[in-house]
LUMZAMI-263968 format. One record per residue (C-alpha): x, y, z; residue number from 1; residue in one letter. Coordinates in steps of 0.05 Angstrom, whole numbers. Each point is the difference from the previous one (the first is absolute). Layout:
BEGIN
east = X; north = Y; up = Z; resi = NUM; resn = A $
...
***
This chain:
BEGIN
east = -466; north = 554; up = -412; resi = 1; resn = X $
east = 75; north = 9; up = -19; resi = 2; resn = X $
east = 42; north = -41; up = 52; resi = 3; resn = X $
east = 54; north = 31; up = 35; resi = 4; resn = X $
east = 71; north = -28; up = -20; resi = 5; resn = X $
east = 38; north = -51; up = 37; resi = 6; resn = X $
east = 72; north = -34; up = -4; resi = 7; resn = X $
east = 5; north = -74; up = 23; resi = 8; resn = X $
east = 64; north = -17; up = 28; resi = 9; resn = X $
east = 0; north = -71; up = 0; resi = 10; resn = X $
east = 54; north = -34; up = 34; resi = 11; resn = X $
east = 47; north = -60; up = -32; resi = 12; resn = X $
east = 1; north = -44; up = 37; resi = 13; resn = X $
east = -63; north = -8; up = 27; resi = 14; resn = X $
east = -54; north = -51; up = 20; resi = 15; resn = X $
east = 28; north = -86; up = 1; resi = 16; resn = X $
east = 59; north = -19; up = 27; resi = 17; resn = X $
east = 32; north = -71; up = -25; resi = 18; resn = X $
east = -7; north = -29; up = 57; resi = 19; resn = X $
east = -87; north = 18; up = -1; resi = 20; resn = X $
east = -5; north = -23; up = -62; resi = 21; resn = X $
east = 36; north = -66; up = 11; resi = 22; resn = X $
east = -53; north = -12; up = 66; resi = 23; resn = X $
east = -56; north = 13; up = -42; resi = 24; resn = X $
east = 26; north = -52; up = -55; resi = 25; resn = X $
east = 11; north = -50; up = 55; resi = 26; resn = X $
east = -73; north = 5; up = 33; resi = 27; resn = X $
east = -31; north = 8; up = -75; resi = 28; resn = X $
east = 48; north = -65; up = -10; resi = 29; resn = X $
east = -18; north = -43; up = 57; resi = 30; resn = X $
east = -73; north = 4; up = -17; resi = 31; resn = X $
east = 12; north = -22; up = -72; resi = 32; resn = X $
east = 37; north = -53; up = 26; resi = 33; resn = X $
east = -42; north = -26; up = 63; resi = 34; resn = X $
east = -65; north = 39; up = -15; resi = 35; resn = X $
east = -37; north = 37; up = 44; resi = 36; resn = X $
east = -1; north = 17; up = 59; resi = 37; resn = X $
east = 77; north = 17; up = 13; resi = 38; resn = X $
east = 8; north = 20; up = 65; resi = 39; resn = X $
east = 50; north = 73; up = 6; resi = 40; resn = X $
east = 28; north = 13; up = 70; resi = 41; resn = X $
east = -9; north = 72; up = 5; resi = 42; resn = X $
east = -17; north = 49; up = -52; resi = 43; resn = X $
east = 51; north = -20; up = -52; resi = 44; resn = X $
east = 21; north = 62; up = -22; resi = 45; resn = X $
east = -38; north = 70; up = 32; resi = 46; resn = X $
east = -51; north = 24; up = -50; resi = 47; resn = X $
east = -80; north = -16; up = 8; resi = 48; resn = X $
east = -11; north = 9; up = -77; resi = 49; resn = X $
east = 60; north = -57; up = -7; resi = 50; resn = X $
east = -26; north = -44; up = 55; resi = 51; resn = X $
east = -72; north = -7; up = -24; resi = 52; resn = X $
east = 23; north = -12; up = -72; resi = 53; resn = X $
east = 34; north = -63; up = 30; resi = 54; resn = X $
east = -57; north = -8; up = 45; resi = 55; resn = X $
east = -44; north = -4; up = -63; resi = 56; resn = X $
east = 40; north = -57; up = -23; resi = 57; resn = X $
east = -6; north = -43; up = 60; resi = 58; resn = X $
east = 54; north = 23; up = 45; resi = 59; resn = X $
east = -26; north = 4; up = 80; resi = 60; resn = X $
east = 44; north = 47; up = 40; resi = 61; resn = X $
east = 8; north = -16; up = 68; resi = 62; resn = X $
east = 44; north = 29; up = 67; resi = 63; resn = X $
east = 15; north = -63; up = 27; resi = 64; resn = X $
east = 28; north = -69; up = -18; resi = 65; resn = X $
east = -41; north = -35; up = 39; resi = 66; resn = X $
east = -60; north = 29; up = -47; resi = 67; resn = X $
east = 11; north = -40; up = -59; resi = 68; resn = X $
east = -12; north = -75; up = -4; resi = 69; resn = X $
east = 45; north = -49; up = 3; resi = 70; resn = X $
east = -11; north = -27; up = -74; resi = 71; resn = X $
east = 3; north = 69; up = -41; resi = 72; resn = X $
east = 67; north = 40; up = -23; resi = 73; resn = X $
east = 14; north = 63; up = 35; resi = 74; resn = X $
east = 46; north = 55; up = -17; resi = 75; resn = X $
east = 39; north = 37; up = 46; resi = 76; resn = X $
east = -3; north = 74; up = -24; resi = 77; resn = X $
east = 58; north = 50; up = -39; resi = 78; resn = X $
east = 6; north = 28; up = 84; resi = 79; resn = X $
east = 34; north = -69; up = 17; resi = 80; resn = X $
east = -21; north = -37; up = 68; resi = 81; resn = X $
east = 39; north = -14; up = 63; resi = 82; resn = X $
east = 38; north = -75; up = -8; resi = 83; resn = X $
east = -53; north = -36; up = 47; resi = 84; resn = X $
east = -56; north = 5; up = -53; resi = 85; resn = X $
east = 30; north = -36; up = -62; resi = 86; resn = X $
east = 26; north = -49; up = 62; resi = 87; resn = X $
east = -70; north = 0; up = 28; resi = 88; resn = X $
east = -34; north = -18; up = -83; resi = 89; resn = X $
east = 53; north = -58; up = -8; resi = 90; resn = X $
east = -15; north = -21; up = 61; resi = 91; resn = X $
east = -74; north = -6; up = -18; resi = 92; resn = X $
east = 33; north = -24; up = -71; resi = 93; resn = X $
east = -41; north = 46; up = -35; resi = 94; resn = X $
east = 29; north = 23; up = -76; resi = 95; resn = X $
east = 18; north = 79; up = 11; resi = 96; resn = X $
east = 38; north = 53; up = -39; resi = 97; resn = X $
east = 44; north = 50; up = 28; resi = 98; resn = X $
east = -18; north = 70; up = -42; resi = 99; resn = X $
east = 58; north = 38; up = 41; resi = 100; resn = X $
east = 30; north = 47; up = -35; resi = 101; resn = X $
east = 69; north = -14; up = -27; resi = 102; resn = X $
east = 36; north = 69; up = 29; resi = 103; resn = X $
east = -42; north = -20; up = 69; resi = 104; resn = X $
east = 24; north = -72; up = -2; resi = 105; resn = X $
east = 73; north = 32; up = 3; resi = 106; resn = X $
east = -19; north = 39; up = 63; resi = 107; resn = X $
east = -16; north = -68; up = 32; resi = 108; resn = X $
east = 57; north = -37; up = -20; resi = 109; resn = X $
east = 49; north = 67; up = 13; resi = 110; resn = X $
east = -33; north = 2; up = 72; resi = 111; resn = X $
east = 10; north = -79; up = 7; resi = 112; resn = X $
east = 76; north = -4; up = -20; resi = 113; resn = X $
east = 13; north = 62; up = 45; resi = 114; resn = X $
east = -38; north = -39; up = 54; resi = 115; resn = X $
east = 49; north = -62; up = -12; resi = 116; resn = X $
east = 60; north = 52; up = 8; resi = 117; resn = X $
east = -30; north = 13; up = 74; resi = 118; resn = X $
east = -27; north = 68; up = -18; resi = 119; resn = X $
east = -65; north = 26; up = 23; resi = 120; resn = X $
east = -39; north = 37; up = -53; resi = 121; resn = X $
east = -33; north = 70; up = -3; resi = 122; resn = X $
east = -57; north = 0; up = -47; resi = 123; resn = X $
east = -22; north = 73; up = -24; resi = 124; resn = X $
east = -71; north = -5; up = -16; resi = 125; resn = X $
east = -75; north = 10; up = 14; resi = 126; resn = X $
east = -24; north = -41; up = 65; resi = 127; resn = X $
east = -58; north = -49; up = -26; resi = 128; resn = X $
east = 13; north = 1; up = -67; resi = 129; resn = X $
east = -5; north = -68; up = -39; resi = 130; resn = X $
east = 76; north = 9; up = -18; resi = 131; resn = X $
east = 34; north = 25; up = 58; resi = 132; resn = X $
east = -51; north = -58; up = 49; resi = 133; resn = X $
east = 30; north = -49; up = -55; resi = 134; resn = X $
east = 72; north = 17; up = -1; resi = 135; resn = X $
east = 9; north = 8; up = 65; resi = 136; resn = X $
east = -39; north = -75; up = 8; resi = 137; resn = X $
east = 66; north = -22; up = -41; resi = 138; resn = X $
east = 48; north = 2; up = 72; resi = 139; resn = X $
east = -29; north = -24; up = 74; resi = 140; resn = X $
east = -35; north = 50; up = 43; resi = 141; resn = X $
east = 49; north = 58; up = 19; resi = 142; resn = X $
east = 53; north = -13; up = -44; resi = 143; resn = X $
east = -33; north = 57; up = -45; resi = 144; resn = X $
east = -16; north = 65; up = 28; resi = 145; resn = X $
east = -43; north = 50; up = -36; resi = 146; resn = X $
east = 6; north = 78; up = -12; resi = 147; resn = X $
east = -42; north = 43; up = -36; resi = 148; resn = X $
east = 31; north = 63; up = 14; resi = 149; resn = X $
east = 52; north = 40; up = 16; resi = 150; resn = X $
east = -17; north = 6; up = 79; resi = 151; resn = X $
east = -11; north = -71; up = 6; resi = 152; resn = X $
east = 74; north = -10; up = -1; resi = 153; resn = X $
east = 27; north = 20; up = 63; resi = 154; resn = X $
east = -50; north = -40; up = 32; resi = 155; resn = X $
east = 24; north = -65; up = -27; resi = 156; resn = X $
east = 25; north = -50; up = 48; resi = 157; resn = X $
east = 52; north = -48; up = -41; resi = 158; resn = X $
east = 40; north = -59; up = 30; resi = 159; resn = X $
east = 61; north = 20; up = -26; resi = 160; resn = X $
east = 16; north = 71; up = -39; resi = 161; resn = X $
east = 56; north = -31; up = -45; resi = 162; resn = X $
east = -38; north = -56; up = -19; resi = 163; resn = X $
east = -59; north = 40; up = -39; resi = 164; resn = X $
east = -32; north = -6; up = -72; resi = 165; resn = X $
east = -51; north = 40; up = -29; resi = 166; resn = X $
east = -52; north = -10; up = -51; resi = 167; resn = X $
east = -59; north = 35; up = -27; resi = 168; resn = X $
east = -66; north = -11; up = -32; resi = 169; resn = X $
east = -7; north = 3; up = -74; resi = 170; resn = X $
east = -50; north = 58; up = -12; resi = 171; resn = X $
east = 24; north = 54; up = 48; resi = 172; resn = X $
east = 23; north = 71; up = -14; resi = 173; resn = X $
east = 62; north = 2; up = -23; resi = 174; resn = X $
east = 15; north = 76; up = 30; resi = 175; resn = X $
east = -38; north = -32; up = 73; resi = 176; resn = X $
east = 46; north = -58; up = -3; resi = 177; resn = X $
east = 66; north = 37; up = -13; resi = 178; resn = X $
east = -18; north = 38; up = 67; resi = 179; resn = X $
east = -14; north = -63; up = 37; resi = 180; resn = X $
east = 66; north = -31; up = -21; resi = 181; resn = X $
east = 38; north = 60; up = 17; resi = 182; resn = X $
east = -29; north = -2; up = 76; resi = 183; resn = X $
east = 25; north = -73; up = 0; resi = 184; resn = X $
east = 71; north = 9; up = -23; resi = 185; resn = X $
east = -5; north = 56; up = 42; resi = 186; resn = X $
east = -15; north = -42; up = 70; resi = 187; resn = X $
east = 32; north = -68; up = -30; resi = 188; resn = X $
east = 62; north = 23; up = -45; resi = 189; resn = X $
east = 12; north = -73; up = -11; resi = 190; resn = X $
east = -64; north = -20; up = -21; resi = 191; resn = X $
east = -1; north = -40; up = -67; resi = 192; resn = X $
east = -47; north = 25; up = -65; resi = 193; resn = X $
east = -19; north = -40; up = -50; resi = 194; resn = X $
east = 45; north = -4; up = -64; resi = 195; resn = X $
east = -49; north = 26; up = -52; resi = 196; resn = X $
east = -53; north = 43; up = 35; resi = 197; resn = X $
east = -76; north = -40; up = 14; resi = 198; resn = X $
east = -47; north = 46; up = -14; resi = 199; resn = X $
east = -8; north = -19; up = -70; resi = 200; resn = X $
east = 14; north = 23; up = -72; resi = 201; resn = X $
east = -76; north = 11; up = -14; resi = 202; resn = X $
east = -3; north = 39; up = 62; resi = 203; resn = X $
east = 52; north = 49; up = -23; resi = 204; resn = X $
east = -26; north = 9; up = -62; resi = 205; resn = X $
east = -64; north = 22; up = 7; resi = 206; resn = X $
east = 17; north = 45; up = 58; resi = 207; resn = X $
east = 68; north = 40; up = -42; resi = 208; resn = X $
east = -66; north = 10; up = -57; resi = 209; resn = X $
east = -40; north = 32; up = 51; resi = 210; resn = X $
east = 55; north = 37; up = 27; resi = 211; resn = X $
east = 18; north = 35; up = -76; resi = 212; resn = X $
east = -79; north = 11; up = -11; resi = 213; resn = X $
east = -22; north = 27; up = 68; resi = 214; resn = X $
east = 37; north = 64; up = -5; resi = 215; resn = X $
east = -43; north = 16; up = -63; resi = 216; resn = X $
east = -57; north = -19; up = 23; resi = 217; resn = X $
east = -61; north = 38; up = 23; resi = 218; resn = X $
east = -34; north = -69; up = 38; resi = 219; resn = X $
east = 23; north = -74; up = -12; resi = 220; resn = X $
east = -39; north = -57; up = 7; resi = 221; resn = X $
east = 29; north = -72; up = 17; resi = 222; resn = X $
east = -54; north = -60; up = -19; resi = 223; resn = X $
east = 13; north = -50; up = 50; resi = 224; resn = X $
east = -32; north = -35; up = 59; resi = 225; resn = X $
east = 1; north = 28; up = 72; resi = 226; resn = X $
east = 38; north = -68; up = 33; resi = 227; resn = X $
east = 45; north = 10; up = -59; resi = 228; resn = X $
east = 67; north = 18; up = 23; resi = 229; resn = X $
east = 36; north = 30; up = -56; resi = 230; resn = X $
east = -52; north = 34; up = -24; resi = 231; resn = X $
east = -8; north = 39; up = 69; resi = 232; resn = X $
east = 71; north = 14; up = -4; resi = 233; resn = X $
east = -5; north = 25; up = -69; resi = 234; resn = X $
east = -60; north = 56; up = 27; resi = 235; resn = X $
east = 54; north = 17; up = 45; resi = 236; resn = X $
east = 64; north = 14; up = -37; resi = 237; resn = X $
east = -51; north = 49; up = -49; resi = 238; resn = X $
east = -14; north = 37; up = 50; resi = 239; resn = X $
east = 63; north = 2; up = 24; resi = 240; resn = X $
east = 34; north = 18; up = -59; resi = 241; resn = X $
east = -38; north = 61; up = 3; resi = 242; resn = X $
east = -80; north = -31; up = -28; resi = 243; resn = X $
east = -58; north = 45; up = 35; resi = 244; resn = X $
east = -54; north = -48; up = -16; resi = 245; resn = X $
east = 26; north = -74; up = 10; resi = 246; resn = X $
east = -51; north = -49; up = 4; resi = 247; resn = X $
east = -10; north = -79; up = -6; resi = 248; resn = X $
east = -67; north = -21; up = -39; resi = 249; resn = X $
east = -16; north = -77; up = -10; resi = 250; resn = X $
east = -38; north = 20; up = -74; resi = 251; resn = X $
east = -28; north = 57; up = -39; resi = 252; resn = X $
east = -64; north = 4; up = 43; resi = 253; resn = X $
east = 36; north = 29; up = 55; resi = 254; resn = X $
east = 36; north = 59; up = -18; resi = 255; resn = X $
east = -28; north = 62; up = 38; resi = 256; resn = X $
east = 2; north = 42; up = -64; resi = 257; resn = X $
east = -27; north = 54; up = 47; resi = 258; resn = X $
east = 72; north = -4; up = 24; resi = 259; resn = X $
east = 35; north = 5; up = -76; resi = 260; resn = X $
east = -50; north = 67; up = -20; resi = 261; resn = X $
east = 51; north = 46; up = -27; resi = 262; resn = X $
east = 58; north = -46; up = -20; resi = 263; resn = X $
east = 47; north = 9; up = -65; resi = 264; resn = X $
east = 39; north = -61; up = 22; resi = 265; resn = X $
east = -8; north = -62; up = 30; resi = 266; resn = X $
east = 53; north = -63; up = 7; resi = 267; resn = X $
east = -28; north = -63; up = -2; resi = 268; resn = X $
east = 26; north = -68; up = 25; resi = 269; resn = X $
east = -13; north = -76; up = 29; resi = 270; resn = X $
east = 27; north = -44; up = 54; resi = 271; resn = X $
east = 28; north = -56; up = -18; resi = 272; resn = X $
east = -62; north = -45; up = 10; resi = 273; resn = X $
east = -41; north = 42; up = -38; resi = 274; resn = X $
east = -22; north = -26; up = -74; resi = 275; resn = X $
east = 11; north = 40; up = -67; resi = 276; resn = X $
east = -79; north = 4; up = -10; resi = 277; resn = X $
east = -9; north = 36; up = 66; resi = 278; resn = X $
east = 48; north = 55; up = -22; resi = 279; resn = X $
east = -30; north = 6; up = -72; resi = 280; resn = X $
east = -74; north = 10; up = 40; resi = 281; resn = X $
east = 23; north = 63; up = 35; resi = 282; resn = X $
east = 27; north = 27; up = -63; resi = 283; resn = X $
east = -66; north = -10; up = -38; resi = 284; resn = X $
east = -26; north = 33; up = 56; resi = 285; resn = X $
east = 41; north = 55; up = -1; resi = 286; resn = X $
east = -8; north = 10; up = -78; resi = 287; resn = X $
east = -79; north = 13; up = 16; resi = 288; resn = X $
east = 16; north = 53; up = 38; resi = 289; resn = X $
east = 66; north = 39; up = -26; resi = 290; resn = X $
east = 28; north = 11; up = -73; resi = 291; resn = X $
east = 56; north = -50; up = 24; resi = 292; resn = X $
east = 73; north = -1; up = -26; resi = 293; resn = X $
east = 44; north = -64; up = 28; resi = 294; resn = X $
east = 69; north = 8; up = 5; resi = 295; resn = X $
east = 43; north = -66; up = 33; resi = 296; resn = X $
east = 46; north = 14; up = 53; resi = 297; resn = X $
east = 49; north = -60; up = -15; resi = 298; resn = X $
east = 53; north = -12; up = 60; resi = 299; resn = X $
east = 25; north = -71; up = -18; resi = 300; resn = X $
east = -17; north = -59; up = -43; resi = 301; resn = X $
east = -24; north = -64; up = 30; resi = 302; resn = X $
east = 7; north = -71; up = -41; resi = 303; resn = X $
east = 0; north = -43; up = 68; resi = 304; resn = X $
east = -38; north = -73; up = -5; resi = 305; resn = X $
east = -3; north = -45; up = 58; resi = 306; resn = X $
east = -20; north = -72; up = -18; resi = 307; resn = X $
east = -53; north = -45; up = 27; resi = 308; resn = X $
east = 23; north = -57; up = 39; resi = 309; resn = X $
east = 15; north = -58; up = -40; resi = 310; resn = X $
east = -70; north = -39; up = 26; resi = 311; resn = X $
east = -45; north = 48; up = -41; resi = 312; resn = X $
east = 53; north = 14; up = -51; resi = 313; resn = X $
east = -54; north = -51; up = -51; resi = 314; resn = X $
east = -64; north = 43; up = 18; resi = 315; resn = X $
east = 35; north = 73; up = -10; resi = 316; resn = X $
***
């Protein structure tokens, strides 16, 4: 049976950020170093095919400090963690490693010098999420007030209008944000932004390549997990850069290729969480059934590294 003909826009970049693949190193680390088991606060980074591969290895992923033992390591994961829990594991003088990404690590010490200035902080973000619970744990109750969208602002009671900072999450839409930032400056003109913008580099990437595939696009697929933030986002901005068929799958075995009968075109891309092998399975799916053609859809180039900390620097 002759199969019908299909171009594969696959985006660049796409798939691991630096700041995913330097968690992974420092879990994979910290059980070379200590053996297993290595306790991870959290999912360390949000991808089930990445978490059981470290899982395999000997790392046991809990919610809650007060899971792990006193007398094992335990990671804190790429999200970060509100202040009180690395204050809580030295307290219980447990050895623990702070995963946090770098480019979140400068929302919490932007927030904390603004704090020191007598600001109070906006954070735009997602309630619940692992970052925005752990970035806002950087500052005492109420000094950081949360929005998610542009009608949340007028309802925000601040202590003092001219005293105002905002901040946002990492992995958010950068066309959402914009509109959330306008409202602000809009109801506090002398609210303060941050000098170089928070929602980071890896963010903005991958969504400006969906953005110049989607319009040529009969469907795109995003391979990422469902509590994955940025690679919700990125099923967003295709369809709203003008997508029909936008859709987030977790692995090759659950495309709806019910959905794709017909297509000449389809974009392809990963969160940021999501590994290289993932990407390459839905493409070997794809080639079983279409006479496929790849063409890359290169936005930016990416040669970012993050370094481990310096007490698993010997094991990496």
């Amino acid at each position: 049976m002759t199969k019908s003909p299909l171009t594969l826009y696959l985006a660049a970049p796409r798939g691991f950020c630096a700041g995913v693949v330097r968690a992974i190193k420092i879990v994979e680390g910290a059980i070379e170093k200590w053996g297993a088991p290595v306790y991870v606060r959290h999912e360390i980074v949000h991808n089930k095919f990445v978490v059981d591969g470290l899982r395999d290895k000997g790392a046991v992923f809990v919610e809650e400090l007060d899971e792990c033992p006193d007398d094992r390591p335990v990671i804190f994961s790429a999200h970060g963690v509100p202040k009180a829990v690395p204050a809580a594991a030295a307290k219980r003088e447990m050895i623990f490693v702070d995963a946090t990404c770098p480019l979140v690590s400068k929302v919490h010490i932007e927030a904390e010098r603004h704090s020191q200035a007598g600001l109070q902080m906006v954070m735009i973000g997602h309630a619940g999420h692992p970052e925005t619970v752990g970035t806002m744990g950087q500052l005492p109750e109420g000094e950081v007030l949360l929005v998610e969208t542009p009608a949340d602002v007028p309802n925000l009671t601040v202590r003092d209008p001219q005293k105002l900072a905002y901040i946002t999450q990492t992995t958010l839409s950068i066309d959402d944000t914009a509109e959330i930032v306008e409202a602000l400056k809009t109801h506090f003109p002398a609210i303060i932004g941050p000098h170089k913008e928070d929602i980071c580099y890896a963010t903005t990437n991958r969504q400006e390549a969906v953005k110049a595939m989607a319009p040529k696009a009969d469907a795109i697929l995003v391979i990422g997990a469902p509590n994955s933030s940025n690679s919700k986002r990125l099923v967003e901005v295709g369809s709203a850069a003008g997508c029909n068929y936008s859709q987030l799958v977790q692995r090759a075995t659950e495309i709806d290729w019910r959905a794709l009968d017909g297509i000449t075109s389809l974009g392809l891309t990963a969160g940021a969480s999501a590994p290289e092998v993932l990407i390459n399975e839905v493409i070997e799916a794809c080639k079983d059934r279409f006479d496929v053609t790849v063409e890359y859809v290169e936005t930016a180039e990416e040669n970012v590294e993050f370094k481990v900390p310096r007490i698993l620097r010997d094991a990496v």
